[in-house]
C-alpha positions as protocol buffer text, in pm:
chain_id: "A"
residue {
  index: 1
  type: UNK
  ca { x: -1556 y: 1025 z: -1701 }
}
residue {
  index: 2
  type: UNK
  ca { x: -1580 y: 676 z: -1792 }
}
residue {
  index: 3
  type: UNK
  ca { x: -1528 y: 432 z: -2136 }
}
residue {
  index: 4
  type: UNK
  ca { x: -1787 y: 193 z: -2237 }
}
residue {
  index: 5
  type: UNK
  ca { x: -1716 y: -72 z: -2020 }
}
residue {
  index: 6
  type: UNK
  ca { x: -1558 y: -379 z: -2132 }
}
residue {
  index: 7
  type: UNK
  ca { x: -1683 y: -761 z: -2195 }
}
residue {
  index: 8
  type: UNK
  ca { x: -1625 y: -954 z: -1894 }
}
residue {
  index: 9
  type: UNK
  ca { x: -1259 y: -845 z: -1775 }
}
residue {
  index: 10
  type: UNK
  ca { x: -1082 y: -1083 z: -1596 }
}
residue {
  index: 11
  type: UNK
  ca { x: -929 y: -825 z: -1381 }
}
residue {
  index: 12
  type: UNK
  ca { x: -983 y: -509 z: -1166 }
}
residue {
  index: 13
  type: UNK
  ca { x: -729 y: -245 z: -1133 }
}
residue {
  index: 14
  type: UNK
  ca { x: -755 y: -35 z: -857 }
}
residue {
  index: 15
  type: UNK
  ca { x: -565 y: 235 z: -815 }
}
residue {
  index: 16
  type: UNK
  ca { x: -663 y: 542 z: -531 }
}
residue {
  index: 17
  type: UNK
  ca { x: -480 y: 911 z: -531 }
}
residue {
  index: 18
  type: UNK
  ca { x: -462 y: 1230 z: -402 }
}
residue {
  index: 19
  type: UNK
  ca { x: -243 y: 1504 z: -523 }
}
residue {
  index: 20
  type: UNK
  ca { x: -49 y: 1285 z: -710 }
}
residue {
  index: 21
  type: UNK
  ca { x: -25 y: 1475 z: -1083 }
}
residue {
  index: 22
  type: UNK
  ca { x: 350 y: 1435 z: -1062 }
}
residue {
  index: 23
  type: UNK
  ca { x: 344 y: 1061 z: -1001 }
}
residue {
  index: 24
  type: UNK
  ca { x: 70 y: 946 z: -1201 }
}
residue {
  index: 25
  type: UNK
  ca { x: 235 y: 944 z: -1555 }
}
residue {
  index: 26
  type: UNK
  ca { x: 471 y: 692 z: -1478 }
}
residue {
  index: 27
  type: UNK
  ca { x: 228 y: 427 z: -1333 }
}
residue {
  index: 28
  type: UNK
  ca { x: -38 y: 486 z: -1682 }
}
residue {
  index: 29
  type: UNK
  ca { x: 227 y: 440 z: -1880 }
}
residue {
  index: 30
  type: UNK
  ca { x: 331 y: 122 z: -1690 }
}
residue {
  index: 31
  type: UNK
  ca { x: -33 y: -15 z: -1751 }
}
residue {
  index: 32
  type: UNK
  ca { x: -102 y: 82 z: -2084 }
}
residue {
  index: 33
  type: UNK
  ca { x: 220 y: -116 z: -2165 }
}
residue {
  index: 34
  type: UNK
  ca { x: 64 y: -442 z: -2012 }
}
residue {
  index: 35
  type: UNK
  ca { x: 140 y: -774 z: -2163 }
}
residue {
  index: 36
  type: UNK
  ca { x: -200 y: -896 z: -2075 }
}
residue {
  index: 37
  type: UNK
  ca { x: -459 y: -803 z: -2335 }
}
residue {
  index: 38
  type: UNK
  ca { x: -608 y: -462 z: -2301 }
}
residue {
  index: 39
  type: UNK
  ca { x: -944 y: -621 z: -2339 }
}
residue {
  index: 40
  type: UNK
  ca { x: -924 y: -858 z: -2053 }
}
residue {
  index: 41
  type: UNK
  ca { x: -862 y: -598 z: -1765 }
}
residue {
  index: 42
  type: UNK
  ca { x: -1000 y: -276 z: -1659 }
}
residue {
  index: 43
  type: UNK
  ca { x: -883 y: -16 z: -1404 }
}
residue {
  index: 44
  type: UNK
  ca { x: -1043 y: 233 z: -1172 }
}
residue {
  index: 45
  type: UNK
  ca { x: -910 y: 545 z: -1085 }
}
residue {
  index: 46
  type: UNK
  ca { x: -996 y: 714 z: -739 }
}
residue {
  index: 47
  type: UNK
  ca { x: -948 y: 1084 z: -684 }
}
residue {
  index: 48
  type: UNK
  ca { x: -1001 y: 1140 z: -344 }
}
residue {
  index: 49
  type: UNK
  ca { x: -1035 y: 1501 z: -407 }
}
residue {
  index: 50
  type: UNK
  ca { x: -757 y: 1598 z: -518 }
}
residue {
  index: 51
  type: UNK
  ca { x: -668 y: 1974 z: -537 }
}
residue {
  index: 52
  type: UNK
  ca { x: -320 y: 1971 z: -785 }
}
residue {
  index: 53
  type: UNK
  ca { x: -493 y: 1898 z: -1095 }
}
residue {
  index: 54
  type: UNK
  ca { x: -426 y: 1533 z: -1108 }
}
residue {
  index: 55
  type: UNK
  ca { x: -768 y: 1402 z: -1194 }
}
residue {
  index: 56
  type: UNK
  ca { x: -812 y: 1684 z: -1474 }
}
residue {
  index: 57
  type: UNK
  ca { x: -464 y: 1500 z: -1639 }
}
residue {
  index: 58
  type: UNK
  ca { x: -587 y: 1180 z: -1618 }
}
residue {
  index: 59
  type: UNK
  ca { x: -941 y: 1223 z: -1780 }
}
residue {
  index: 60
  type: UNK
  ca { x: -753 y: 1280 z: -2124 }
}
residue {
  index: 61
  type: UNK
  ca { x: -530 y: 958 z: -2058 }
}
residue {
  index: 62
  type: UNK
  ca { x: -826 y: 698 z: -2007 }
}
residue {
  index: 63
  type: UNK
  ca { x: -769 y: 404 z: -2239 }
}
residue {
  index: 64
  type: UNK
  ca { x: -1052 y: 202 z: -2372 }
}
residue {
  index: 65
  type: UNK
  ca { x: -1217 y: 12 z: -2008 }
}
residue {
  index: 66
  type: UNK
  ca { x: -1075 y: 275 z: -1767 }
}
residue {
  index: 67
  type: UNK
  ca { x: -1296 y: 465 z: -1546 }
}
residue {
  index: 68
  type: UNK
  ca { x: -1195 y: 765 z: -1290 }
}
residue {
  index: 69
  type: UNK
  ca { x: -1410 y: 773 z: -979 }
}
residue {
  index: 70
  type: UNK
  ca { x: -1375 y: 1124 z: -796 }
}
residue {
  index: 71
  type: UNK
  ca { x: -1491 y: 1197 z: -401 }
}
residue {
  index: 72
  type: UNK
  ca { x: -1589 y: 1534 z: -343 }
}
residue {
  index: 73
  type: UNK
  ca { x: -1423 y: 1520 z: 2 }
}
residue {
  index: 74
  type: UNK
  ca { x: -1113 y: 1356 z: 137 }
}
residue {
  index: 75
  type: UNK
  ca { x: -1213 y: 1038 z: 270 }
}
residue {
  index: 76
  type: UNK
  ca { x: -871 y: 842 z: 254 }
}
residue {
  index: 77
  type: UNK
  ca { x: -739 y: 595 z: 41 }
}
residue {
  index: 78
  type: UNK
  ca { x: -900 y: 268 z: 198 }
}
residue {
  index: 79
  type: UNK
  ca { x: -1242 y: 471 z: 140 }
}
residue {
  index: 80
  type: UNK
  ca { x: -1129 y: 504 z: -179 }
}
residue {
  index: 81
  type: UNK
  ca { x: -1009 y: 151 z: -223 }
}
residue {
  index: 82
  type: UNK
  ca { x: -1388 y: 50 z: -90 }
}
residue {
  index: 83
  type: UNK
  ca { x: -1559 y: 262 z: -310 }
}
residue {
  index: 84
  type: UNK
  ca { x: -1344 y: 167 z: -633 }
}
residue {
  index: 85
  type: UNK
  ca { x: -1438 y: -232 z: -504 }
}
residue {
  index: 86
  type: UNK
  ca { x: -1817 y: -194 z: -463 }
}
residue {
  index: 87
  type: UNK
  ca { x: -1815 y: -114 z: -890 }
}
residue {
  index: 88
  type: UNK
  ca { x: -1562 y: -353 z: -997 }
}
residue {
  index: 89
  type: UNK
  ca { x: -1634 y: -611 z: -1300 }
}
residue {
  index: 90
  type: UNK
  ca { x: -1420 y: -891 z: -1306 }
}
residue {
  index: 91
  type: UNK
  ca { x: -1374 y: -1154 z: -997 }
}
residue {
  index: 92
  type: UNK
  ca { x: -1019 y: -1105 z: -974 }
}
residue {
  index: 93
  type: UNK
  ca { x: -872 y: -740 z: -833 }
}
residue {
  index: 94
  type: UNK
  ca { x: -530 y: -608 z: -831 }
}
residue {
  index: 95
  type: UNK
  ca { x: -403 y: -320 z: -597 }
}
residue {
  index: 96
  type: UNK
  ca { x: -131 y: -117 z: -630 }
}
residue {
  index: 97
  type: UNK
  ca { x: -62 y: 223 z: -574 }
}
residue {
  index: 98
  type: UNK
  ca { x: 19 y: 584 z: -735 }
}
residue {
  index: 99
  type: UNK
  ca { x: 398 y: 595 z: -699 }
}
residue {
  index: 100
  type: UNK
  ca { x: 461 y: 251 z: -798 }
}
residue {
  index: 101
  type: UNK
  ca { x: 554 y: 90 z: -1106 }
}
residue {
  index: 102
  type: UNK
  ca { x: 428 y: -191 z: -1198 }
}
residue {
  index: 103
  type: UNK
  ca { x: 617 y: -432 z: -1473 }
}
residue {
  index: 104
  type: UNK
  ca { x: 512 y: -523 z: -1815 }
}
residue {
  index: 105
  type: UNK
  ca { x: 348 y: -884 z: -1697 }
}
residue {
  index: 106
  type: UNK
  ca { x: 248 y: -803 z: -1369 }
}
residue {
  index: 107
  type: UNK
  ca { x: -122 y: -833 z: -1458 }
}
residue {
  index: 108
  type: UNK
  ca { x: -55 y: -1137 z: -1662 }
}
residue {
  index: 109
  type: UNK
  ca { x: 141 y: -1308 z: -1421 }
}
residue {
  index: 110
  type: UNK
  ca { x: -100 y: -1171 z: -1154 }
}
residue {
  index: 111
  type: UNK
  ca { x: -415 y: -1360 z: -1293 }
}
residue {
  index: 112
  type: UNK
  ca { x: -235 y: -1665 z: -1319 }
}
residue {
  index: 113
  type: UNK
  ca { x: -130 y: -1691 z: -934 }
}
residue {
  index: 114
  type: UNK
  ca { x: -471 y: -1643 z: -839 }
}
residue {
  index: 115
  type: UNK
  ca { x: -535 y: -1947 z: -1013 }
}
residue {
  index: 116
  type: UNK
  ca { x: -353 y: -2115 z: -705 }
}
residue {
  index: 117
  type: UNK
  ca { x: -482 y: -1870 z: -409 }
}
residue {
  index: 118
  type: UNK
  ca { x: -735 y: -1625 z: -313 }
}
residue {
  index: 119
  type: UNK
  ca { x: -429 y: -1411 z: -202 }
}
residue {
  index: 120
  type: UNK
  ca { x: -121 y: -1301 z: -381 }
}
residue {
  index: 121
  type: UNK
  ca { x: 137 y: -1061 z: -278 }
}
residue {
  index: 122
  type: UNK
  ca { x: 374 y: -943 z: -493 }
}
residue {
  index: 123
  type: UNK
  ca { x: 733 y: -838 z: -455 }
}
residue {
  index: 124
  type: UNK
  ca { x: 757 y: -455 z: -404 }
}
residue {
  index: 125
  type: UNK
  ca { x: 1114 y: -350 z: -543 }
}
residue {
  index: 126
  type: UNK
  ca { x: 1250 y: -49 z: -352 }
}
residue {
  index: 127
  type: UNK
  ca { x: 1409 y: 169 z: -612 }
}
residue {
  index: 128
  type: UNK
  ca { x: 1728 y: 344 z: -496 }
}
residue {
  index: 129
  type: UNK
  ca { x: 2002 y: 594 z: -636 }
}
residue {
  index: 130
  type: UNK
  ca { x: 2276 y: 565 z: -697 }
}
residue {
  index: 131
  type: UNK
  ca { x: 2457 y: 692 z: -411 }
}
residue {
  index: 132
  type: UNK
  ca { x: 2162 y: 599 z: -159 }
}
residue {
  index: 133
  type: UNK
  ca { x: 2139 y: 813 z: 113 }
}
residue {
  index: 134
  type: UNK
  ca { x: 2086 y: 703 z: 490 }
}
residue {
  index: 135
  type: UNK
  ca { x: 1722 y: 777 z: 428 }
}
residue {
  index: 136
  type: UNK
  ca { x: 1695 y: 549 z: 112 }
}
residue {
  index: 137
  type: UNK
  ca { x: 1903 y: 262 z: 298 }
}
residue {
  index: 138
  type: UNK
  ca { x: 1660 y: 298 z: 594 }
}
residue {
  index: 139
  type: UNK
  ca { x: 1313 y: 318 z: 426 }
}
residue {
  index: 140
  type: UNK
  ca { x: 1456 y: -12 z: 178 }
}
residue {
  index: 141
  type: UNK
  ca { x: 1574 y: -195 z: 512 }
}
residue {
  index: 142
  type: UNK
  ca { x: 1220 y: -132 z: 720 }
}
residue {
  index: 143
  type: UNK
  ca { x: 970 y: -69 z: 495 }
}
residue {
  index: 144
  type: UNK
  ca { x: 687 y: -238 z: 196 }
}
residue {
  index: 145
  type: UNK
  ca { x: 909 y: -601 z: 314 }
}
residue {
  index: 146
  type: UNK
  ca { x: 645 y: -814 z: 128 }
}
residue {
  index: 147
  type: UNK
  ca { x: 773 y: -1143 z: 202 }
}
residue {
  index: 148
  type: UNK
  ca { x: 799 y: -1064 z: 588 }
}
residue {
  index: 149
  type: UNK
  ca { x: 427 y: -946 z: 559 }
}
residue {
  index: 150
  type: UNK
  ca { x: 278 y: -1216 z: 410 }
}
residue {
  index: 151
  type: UNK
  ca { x: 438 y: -1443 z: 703 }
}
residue {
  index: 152
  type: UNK
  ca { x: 210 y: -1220 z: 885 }
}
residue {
  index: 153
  type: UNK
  ca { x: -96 y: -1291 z: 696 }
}
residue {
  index: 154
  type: UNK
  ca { x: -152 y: -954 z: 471 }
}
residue {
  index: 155
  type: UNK
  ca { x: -1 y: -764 z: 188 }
}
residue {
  index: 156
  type: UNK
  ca { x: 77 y: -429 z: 153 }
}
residue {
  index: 157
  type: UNK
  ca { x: -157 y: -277 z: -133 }
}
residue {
  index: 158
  type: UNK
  ca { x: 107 y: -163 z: -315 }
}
residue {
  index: 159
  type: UNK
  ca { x: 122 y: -512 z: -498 }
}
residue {
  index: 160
  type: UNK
  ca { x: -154 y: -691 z: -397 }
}
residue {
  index: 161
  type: UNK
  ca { x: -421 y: -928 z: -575 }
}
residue {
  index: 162
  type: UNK
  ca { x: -737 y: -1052 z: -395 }
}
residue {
  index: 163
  type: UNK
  ca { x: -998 y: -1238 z: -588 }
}
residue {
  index: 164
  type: UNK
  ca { x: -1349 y: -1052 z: -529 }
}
residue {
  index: 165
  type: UNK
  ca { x: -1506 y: -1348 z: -333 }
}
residue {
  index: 166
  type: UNK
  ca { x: -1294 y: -1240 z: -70 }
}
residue {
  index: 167
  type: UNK
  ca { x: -1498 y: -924 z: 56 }
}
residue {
  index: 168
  type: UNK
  ca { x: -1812 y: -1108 z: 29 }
}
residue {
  index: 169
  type: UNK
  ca { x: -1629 y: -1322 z: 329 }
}
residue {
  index: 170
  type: UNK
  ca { x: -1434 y: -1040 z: 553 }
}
residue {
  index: 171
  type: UNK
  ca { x: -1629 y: -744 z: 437 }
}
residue {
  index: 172
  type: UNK
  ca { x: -1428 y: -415 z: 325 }
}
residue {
  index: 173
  type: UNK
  ca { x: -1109 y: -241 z: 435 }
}
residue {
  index: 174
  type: UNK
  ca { x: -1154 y: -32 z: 783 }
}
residue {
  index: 175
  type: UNK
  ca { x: -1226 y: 322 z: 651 }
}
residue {
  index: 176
  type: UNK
  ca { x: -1145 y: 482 z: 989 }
}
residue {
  index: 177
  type: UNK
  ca { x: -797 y: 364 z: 969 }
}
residue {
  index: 178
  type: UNK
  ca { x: -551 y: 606 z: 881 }
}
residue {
  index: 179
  type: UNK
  ca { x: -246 y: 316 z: 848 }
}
residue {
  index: 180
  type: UNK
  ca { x: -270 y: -64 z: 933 }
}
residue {
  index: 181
  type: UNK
  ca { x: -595 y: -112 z: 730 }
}
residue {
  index: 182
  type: UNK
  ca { x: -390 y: -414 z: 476 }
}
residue {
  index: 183
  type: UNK
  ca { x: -261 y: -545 z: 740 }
}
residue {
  index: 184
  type: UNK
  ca { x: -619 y: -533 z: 973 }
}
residue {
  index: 185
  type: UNK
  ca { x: -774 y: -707 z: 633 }
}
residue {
  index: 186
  type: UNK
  ca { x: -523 y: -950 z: 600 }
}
residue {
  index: 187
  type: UNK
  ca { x: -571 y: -1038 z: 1010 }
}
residue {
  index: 188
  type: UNK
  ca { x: -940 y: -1071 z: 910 }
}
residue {
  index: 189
  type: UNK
  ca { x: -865 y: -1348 z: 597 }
}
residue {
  index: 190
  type: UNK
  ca { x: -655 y: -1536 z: 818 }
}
residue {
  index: 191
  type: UNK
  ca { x: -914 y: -1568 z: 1083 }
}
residue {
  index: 192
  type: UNK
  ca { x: -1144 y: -1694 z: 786 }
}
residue {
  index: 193
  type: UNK
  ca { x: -884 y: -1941 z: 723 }
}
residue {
  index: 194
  type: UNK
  ca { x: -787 y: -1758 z: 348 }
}
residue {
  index: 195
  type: UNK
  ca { x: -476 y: -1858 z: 261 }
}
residue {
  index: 196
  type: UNK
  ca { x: -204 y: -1589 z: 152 }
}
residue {
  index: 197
  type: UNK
  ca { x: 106 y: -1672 z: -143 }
}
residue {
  index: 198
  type: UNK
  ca { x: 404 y: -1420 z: -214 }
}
residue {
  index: 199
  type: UNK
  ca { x: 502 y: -1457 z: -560 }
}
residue {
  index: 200
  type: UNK
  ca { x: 878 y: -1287 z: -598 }
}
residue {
  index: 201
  type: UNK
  ca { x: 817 y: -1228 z: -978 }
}
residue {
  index: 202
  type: UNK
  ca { x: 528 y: -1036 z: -980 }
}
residue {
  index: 203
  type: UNK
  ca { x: 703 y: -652 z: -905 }
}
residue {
  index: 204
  type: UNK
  ca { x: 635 y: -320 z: -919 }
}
residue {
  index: 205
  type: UNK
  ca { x: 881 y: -13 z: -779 }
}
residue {
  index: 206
  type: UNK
  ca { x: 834 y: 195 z: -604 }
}
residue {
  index: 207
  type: UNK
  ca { x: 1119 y: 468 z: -502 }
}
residue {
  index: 208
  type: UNK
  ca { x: 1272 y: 495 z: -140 }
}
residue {
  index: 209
  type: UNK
  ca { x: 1207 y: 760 z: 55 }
}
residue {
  index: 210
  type: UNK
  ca { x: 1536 y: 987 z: -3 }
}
residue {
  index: 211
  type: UNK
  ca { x: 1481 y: 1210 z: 374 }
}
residue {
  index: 212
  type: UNK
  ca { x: 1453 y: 1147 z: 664 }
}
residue {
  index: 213
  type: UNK
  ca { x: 1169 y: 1434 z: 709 }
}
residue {
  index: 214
  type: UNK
  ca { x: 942 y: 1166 z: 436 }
}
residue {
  index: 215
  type: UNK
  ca { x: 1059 y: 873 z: 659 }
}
residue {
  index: 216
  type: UNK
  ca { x: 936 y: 1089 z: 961 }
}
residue {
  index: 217
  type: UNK
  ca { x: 598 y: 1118 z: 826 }
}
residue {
  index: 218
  type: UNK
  ca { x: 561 y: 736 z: 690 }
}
residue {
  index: 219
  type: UNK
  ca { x: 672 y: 612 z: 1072 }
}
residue {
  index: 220
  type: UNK
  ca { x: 411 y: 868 z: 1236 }
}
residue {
  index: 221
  type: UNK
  ca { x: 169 y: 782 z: 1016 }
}
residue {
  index: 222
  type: UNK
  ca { x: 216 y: 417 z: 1046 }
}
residue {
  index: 223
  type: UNK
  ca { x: 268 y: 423 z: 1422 }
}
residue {
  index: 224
  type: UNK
  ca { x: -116 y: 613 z: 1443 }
}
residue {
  index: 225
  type: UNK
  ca { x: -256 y: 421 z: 1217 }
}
residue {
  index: 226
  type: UNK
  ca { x: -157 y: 87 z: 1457 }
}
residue {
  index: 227
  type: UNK
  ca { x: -273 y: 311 z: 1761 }
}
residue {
  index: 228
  type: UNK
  ca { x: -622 y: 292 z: 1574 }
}
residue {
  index: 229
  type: UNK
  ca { x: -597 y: -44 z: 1569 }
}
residue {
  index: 230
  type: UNK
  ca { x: -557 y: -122 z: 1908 }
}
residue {
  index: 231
  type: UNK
  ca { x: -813 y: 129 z: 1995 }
}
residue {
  index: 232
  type: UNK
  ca { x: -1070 y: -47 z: 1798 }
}
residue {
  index: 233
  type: UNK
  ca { x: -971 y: -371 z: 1900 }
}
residue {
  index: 234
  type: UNK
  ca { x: -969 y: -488 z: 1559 }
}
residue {
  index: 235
  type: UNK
  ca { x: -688 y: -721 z: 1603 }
}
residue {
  index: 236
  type: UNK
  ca { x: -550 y: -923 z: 1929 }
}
residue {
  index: 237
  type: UNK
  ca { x: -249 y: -743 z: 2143 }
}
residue {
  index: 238
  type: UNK
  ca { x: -57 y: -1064 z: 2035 }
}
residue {
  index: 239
  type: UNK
  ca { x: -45 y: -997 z: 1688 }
}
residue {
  index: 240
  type: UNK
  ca { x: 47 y: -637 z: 1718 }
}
residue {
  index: 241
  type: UNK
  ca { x: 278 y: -700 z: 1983 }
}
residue {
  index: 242
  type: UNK
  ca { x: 481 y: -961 z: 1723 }
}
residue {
  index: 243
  type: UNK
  ca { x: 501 y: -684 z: 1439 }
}
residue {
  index: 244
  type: UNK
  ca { x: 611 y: -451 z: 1674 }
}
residue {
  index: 245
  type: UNK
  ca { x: 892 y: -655 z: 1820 }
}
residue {
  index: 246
  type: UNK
  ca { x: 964 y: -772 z: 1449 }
}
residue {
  index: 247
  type: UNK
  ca { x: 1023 y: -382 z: 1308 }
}
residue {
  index: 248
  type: UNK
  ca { x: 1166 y: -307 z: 1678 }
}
residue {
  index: 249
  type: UNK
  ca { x: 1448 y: -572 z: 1556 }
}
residue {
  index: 250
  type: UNK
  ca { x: 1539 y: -405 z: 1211 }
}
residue {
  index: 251
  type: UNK
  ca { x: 1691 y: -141 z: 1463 }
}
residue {
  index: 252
  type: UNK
  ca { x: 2067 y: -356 z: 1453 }
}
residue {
  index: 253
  type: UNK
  ca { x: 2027 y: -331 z: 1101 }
}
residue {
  index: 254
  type: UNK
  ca { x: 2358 y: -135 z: 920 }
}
residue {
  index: 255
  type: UNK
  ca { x: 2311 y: -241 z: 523 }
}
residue {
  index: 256
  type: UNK
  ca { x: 2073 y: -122 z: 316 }
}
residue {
  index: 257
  type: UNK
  ca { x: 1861 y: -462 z: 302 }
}
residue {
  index: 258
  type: UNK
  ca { x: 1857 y: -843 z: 227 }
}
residue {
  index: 259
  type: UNK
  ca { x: 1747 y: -682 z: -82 }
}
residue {
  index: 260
  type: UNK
  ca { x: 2095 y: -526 z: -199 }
}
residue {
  index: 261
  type: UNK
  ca { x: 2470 y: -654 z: -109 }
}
residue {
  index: 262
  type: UNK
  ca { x: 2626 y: -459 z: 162 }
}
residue {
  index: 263
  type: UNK
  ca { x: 2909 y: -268 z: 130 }
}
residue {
  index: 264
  type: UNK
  ca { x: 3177 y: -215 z: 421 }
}
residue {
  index: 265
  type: UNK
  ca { x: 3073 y: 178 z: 469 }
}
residue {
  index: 266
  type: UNK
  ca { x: 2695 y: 29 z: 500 }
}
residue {
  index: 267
  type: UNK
  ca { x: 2855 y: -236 z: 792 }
}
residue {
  index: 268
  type: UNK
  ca { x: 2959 y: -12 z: 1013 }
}
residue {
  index: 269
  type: UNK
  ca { x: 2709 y: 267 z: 940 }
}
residue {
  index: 270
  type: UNK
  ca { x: 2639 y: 407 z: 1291 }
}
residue {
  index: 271
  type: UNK
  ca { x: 2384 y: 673 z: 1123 }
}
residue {
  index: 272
  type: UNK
  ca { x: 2167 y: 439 z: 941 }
}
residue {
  index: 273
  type: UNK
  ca { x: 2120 y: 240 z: 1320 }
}
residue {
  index: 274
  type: UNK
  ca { x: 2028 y: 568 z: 1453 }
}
residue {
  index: 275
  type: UNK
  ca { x: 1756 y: 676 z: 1202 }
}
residue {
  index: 276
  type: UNK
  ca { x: 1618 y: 344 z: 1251 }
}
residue {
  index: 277
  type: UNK
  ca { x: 1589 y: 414 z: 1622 }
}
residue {
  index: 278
  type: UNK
  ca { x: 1447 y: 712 z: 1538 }
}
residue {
  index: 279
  type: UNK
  ca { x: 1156 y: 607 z: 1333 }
}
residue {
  index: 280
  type: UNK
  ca { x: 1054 y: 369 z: 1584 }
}
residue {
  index: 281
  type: UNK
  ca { x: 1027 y: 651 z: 1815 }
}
residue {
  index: 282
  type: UNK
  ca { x: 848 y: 830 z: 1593 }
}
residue {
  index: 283
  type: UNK
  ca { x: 669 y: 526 z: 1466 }
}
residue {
  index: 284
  type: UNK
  ca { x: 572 y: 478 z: 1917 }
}
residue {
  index: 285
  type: UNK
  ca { x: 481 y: 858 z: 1959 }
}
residue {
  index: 286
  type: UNK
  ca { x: 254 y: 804 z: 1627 }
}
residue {
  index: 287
  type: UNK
  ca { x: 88 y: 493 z: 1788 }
}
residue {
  index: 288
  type: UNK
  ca { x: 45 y: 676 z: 2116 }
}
residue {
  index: 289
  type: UNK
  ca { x: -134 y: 958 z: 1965 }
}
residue {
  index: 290
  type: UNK
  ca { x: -348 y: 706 z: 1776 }
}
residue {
  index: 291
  type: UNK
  ca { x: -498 y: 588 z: 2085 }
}
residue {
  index: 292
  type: UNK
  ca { x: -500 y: 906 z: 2283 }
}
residue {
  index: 293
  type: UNK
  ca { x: -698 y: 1063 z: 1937 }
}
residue {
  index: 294
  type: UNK
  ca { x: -878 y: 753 z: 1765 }
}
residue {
  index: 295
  type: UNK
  ca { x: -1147 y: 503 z: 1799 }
}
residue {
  index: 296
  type: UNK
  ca { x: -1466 y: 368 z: 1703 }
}
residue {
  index: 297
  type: UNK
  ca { x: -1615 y: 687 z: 1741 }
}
residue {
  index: 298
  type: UNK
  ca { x: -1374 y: 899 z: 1593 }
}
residue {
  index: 299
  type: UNK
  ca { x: -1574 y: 1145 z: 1376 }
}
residue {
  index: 300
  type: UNK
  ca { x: -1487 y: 1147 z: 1001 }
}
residue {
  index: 301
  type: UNK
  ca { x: -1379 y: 1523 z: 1000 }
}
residue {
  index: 302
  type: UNK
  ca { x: -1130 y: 1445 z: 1265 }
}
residue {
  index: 303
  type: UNK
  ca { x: -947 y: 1127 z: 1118 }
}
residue {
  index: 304
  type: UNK
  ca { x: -912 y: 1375 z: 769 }
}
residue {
  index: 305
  type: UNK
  ca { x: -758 y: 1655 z: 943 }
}
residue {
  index: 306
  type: UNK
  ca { x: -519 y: 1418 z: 1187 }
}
residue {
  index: 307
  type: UNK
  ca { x: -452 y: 1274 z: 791 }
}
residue {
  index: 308
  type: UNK
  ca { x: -371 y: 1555 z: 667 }
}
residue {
  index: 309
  type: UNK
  ca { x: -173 y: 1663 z: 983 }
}
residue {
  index: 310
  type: UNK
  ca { x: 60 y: 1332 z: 910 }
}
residue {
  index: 311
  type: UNK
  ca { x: 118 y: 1329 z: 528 }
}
């Protein structure tokens, strides 16, 4: 289901989900309240075959220049992310993702950085409670770091804006990747010599992880997903090897983050230390199993059900 499309947007939403019916009202509502004008951007849904009724919802909540793009099959969400580029309108493209929420002049702001660079990543706020628990103080101390990322050369897609040009260059996000595939892009940009800018006030939250079980299944899945890449050789050992060592550090970490002040409890908190030890070997046995399982030739039935096996 799709709107008459709109006169030359200046920007592309993109926005891929599965399953996601609970999540989805709060990031519509966060677009449809927008500072830039409605008429100036568009956004594309992707339902990658959903099965909870989520793309059903959403069909009655398209605003004038939104369109919803369904797979019949699971094909993961840098499928989807491909599939939602190869229709987009405008030059510029914003990515973000289903359980974030982004703020009032993110796509304002957003269009305006790329003014200054191809690339922009944005600040991802990690949204805690408030009594965090060691889960929450773990996934806000290890994961979505923009700022660390883009000294890496990528962006997590959760607040990411790319101007189109750029896939012309690099080409499209690796499909067979389960995990790693924004940070695999972003390797491929910097080998093209395309620059890369954080911008701290362009946010969206996005809520920690409050268990360790959903911190389990983020490490595994990230840890696979950087097996694949190996496996594929789609990036050098050395610049695996330095993000490894790099989230190997955040091990001697005892506070929440540099993003929130540390209280004395969080100082000496021996049980936040160990469930960072244990996501990176979780994160290892993940990465392990991603070159034991993965490769070029890894069928597209298989990567879905190992995807499904780690969500």
């Amino acid at each position: 289901m799709t709107h008459e499309p709109l006169a030359a947007p200046v920007i592309s939403v993109i926005i891929p989900f599965r399953d996601a019916r609970q999540q989805l009202p709060t990031v519509v509502e966060a677009l449809k309240r927008q500072t830039l004008d409605p008429a100036k951007f568009e956004v594309i849904w992707i339902d990658d075959a959903s099965r909870d009724g989520g793309g059903h919802w959403l069909m009655e909540q398209l605003a004038p220049g939104w369109h919803l793009l369904v797979h019949s099959k699971p094909r993961g969400s840098y499928a989807a992310r491909n599939t939602a580029v190869r229709t987009v309108a405008a030059e510029n493209i914003a990515f973000t993702d289903v359980d974030c929420k982004p703020n009032d002049d993110w796509l304002e702001q957003g269009v305006a950085a790329l003014a200054s660079a191809p690339r922009i990543a944005g600040r991802i706020h990690l949204e805690l409670s408030n009594d965090p628990s060691t889960a929450e103080r773990v996934d806000a101390g290890r994961f979505l770091r923009q700022h660390r990322y883009v000294e890496e050369g990528f962006a997590a897609t959760a607040n990411c804006f790319v101007q189109r040009k750029v896939f012309g260059i690099v080409g499209e996000f690796d499909e067979h990747l389960i995990s790693g595939g924004d940070h695999e892009f972003g390797w491929r940009c910097e080998q093209a010599g395309i620059p890369i800018r954080y911008a701290a006030h362009l946010v969206v939250s996005h809520p920690a992880r409050a268990s360790v079980r959903q911190l389990l299944r983020k490490s595994r899945r990230v840890g696979f997903g950087m097996g694949q890449v190996v496996r594929r050789g789609r990036m050098p050992m050395r610049a695996v090897a330095r993000s490894a060592f790099d989230r190997l550090a955040l091990a001697g970490r005892r506070s929440i983050s540099a993003r929130g002040p540390r209280t004395a409890a969080e100082k000496g908190s021996f049980l936040v230390t160990a469930v960072h030890l244990l996501v990176i070997l979780n994160t290892t046995l993940g990465c392990l199993t991603g070159l034991v399982l993965s490769g070029a030739a890894v069928s597209s039935k298989r990567a879905d059900n190992q995807q499904r096996n780690l969500m």
